[in-house]
N, C-alpha and C positions, 0 to 999 in steps of 0.2 A: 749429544750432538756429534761427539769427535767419531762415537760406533756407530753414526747413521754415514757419515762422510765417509768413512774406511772400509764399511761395507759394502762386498760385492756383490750383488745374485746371482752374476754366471758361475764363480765360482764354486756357490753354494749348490746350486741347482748340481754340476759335475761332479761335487764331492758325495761317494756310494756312502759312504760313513756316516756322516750327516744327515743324508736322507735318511739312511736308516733310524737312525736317532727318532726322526721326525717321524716315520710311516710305525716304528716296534717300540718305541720306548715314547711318544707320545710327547717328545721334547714342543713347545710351543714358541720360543725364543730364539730366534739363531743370531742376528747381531743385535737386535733389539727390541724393545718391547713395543711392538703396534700401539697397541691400545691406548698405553702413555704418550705418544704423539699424537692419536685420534681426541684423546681427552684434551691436549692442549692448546690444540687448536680450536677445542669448544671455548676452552678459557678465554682464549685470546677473541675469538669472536665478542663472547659476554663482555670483555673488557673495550671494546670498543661500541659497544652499545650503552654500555652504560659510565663511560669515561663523561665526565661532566663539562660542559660549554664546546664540548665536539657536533657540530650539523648532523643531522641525520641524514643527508643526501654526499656526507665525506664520510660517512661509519658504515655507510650498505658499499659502496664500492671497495674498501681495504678487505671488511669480511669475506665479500664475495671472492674475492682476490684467493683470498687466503684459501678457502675450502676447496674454490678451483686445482690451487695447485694442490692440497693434498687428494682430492681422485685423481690427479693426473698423475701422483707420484703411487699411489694404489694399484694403479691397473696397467701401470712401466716399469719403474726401475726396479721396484721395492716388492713388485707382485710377490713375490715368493713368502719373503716376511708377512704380507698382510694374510697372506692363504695360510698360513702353517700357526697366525694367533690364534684365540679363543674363538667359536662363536658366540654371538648373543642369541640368532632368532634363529627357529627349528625351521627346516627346510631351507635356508639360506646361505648362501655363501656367507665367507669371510668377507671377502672383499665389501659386497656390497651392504654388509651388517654396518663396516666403517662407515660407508658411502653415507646409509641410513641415520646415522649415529649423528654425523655433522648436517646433516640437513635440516634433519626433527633439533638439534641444540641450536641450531641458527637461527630456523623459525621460532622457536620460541623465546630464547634471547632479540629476538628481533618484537617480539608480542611485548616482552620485559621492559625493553629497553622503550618502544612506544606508549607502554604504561606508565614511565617514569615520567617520561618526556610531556604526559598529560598531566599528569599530577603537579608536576611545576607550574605549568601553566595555569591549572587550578588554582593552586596556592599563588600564584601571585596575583592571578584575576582574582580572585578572593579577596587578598589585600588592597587592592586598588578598589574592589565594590564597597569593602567596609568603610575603607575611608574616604570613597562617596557618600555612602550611606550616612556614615554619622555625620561629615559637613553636609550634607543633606538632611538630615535632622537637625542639626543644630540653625541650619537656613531658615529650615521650616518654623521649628521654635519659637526663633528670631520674628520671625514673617507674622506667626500669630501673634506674639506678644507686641508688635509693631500695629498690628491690626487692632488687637483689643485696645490697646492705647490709643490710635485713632480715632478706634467708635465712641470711644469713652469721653476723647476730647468733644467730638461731634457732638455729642449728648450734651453735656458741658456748655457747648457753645448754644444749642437748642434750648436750654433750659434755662441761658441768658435771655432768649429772645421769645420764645413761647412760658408761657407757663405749665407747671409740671404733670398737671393732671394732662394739657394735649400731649405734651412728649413723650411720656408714658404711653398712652394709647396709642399712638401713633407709629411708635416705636414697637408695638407687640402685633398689630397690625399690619405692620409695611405698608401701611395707605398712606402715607405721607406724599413721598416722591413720586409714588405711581399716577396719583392724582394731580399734581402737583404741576407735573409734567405737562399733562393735558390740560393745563389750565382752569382746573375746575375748583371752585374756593372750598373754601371748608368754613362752616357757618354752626355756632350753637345756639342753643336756647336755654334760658337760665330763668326759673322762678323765682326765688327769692336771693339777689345779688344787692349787697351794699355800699354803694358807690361814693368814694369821698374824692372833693378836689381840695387842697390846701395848698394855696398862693402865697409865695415867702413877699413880706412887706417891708422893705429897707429905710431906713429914716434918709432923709436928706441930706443928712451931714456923711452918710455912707456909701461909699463906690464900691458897687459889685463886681468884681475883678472874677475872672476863672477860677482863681484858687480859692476864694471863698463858697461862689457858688458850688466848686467840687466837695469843699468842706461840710457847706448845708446839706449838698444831696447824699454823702457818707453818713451824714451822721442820722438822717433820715432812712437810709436803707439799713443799719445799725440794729433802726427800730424795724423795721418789717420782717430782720432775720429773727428774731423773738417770738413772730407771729406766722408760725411754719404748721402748728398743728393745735387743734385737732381742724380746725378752720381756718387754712392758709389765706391769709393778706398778700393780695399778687398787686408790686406795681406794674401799671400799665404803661404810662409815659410820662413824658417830665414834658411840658411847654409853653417857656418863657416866666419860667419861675413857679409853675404854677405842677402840683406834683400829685398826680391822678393814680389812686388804688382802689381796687373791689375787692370784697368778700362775698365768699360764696361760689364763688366759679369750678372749684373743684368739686363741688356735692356730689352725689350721684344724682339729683333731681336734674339731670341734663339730657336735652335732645339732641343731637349731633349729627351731622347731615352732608356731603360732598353735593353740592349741585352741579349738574352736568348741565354744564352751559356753552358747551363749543357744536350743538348743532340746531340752534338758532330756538333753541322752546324749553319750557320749566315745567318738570312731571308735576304731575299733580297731588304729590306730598311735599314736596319743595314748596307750592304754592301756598298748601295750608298753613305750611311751617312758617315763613315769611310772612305772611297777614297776619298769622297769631304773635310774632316776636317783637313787630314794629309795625306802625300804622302808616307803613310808604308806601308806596308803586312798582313793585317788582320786579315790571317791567322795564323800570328805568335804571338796574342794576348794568346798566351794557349789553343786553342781549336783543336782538333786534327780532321785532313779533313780525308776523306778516297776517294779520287780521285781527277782528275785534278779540276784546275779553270774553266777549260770550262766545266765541267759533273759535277761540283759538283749541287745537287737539289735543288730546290728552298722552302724553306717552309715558313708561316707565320703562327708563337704559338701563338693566341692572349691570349690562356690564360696565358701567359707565358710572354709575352713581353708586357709594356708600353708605346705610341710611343706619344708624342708630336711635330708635323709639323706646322710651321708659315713660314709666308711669307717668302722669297729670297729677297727682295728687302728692302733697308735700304738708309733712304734720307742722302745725301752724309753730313749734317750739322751735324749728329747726329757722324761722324766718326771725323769731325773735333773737336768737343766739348767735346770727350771723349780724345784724345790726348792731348788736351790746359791744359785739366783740370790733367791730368796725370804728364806733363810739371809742370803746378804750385802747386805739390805736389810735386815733385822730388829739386825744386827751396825750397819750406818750408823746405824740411829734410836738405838741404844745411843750412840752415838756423841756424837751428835746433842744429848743429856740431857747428856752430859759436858759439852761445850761450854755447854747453857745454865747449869750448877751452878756453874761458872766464872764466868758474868757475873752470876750473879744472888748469890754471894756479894763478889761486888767492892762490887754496887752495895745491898747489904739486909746487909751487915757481917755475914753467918754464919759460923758454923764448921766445921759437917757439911753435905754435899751436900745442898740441899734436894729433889732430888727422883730418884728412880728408876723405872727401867722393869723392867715383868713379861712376857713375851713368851713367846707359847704357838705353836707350829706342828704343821700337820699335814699330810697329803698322801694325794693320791686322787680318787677321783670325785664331783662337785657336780653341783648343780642352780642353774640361776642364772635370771630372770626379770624383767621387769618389773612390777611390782603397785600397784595403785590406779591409779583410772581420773583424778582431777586432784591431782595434783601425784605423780607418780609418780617411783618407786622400783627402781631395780634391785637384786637382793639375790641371794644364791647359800643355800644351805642341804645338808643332807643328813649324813650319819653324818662326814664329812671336817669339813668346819665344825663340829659338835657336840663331835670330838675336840680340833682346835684351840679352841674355847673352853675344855674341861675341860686341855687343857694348859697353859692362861694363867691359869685361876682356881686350879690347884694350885699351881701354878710357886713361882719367888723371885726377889726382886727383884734387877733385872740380872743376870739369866741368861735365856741360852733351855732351854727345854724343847721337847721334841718326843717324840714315840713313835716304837717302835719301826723302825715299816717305813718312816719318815723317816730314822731313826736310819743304817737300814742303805743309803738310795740317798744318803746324804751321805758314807758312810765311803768309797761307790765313786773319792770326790775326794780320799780321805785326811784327811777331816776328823775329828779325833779326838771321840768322844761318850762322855761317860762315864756309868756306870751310873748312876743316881741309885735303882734299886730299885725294887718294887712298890709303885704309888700308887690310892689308891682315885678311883675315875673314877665320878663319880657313871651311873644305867644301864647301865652295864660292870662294875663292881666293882674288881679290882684288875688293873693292866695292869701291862706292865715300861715305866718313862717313862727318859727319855734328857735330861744336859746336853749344849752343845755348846760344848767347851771353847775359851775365850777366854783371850789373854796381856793383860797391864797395858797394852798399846796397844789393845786391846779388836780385836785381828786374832783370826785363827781360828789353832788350836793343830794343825799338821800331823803326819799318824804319822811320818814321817822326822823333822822339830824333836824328836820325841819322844823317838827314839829315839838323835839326837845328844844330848840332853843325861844322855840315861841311861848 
């Protein structure tokens, strides 16, 4: 720096000596080395392109600065020195080799320095995507495992209120809500379902308080979780002490049906379906007809109705196996009462059993459904139900009753039923009703036992 400042070119230029130097002896140097200041000035660019947290709108005006002044100092004060260094390009001056030199190390230090400046940004968009991304994964995560535990509760809560065979279906279908929605019911049909009601009977000397009846009906559902497979025991409702289950419901001998009943008519497999399940009025389900039964028209909505059709034909073992099994549920809840007569006179100092069970059965063809549109209900009905309730309201406490064509797909087990005689059955009149005799272990009384002790 001190030989660029002290250096003169007029001088240079008027000394014969020196030129000659410079024109016969090829000297390339007189007070300085060019090149070393054309090079530093590349440095000094680079270093300000790539000096780190400096703007790039304050790094292009100092370079530019910079390079300005070294052509201005090229082609004025210094011209001499720059002419008398090296060349780099053939056919070029000196001068403008320099000139070249700083422009090509600017622009590309300027490409450098813009590369860098992208790559940070990169890298730190990068960082901030990732860890979006992964709290976004871990959101998501969150979100599904929030969701499967939902569905699961849903299912859960469905399976408290429907029984498992519709939940299921219903559930691998999505025909639930879709129909649901539109108000259209959902109705099955059931060939051989065995319907029992059993009425809890309290002595007089006993107040039935909440916490007992929650006791009875625990210990009652205690006994139905026992009865999950291979033919599930589904309760259906509890009212006013009185605690209603079927078997059978789950078979696959089931018809299953959406009726589309929001544009004022019932297709005409709906129709069949319903006079075959139950011996009502159809038309008295709330749908309003606008002409007789013989003109009314025939339509089939498919986009509107869900129809499920299986076989007619149900092998006759499958009706007796779902009664036995009915029977030896109704014999557990007998049971069942024994046990709690036992604690509840340990713990209330009684004498006589406080409490007994009445238990009506019957067996045959139902109708079962979902009904009401919030807070819905699954319920079965039809002449089979109506019987099992008339055999529980006639009955006597602790004993089963059953009728007859029960009577006789029980005996096929050798289960002994003894006459009990002609009982008035209310809308029937008088039927022949059936006990199903039990020993002091409250077991079922076999015709061979019978016949060994005779």
């Amino acid at each position: 720096m001190k030989t660029l400042v002290l250096c003169d070119s007029s001088v240079l230029e008027n000394d014969f000596e020196i030129m000659m130097q410079l024109v016969e002896d090829g000297k390339r140097a007189l007070c300085f080395n060019a090149w070393t200041l054309t090079q530093g000035a590349c440095l000094f660019s680079a270093l300000t392109f790539a000096w780190p947290c400096i703007p790039f709108l304050f790094s292009i005006p100092i370079s530019l600065s910079l390079i300005t002044f070294n052509v201005v100092t090229i082609f004025s004060a210094y011209s001499i020195d720059y002419e008398s260094s090296v060349p780099t390009n053939v056919g070029l001056s000196t001068e403008f080799a320099h000139v070249w030199s700083l422009l090509v190390m600017w622009c590309l230090y300027l490409l450098i320095g813009r590369h860098i400046t992208y790559v940070c940004k990169n890298n730190y968009h990068g960082r901030i995507l990732h860890k979006f991304v992964n709290s976004n994964q871990r959101q998501l995560k969150r979100e599904i495992k929030e969701s499967k535990t939902t569905s699961a509760s849903i299912k859960v809560l469905l399976l408290n209120m429907l029984p498992a065979h519709v939940v299921n279906m219903l559930w691998k279908v999505d025909a639930y809500l879709k129909h649901r929605v539109s108000h259209e019911p959902y109705y099955e049909h059931h060939r051989c379902v065995a319907v029992m009601f059993a009425t809890v009977l309290p002595d007089a000397s006993l107040t039935m308080d909440l916490g007992l009846q929650n006791d009875i009906i625990c210990h009652f559902d205690e006994v139905l979780n026992m009865y999950r497979s291979p033919l599930k025991v589904e309760k259906i409702k509890i009212v006013n002490g009185t605690y209603m289950a079927a078997c059978g419901l789950s078979s696959d001998s089931t018809d299953s049906i959406f009726l589309s009943a929001k544009k004022g008519f019932i297709d005409l497999r709906s129709t069949q379906f319903l006079r075959r399940i139950a011996n009502v009025d159809i038309y008295n389900f709330g749908i309003q007809s606008r002409a007789t039964v013989s003109e009314r028209l025939v339509h089939i909505d498919r986009g509107a109705s869900w129809i499920s059709q299986q076989s007619d034909e149900e092998p006759e073992g499958g009706k007796q196996t779902v009664v036995y099994r009915m029977a030896s549920f109704a014999l557990d809840l007998l049971k069942s009462i024994e046990e709690l007569n036992a604690r509840l006179k340990e713990q209330r100092g009684l004498t006589n059993p406080p409490l007994s069970l009445r238990v009506g059965m019957s067996s045959g063809e139902v109708a079962a459904g979902i009904v009401g549109y919030t807070t819905s209900h699954y319920d079965i009905w039809g002449n089979t139900v109506n019987m099992a309730s008339r055999m529980d309201s006639t009955g006597v406490s602790n004993r089963i009753q059953v009728c007859e064509h029960t009577a006789n797909i029980l005996a096929t087990y050798d289960i002994v039923c003894s006459y009990r005689g002609m009982t008035y059955v209310k809308s029937l009149g008088e039927l022949p009703t059936y006990f199903i005799e039990i020993d002091e272990l409250l077991n079922f009384i076999y015709k061979k036992e019978e016949k060994n002790d005779i």
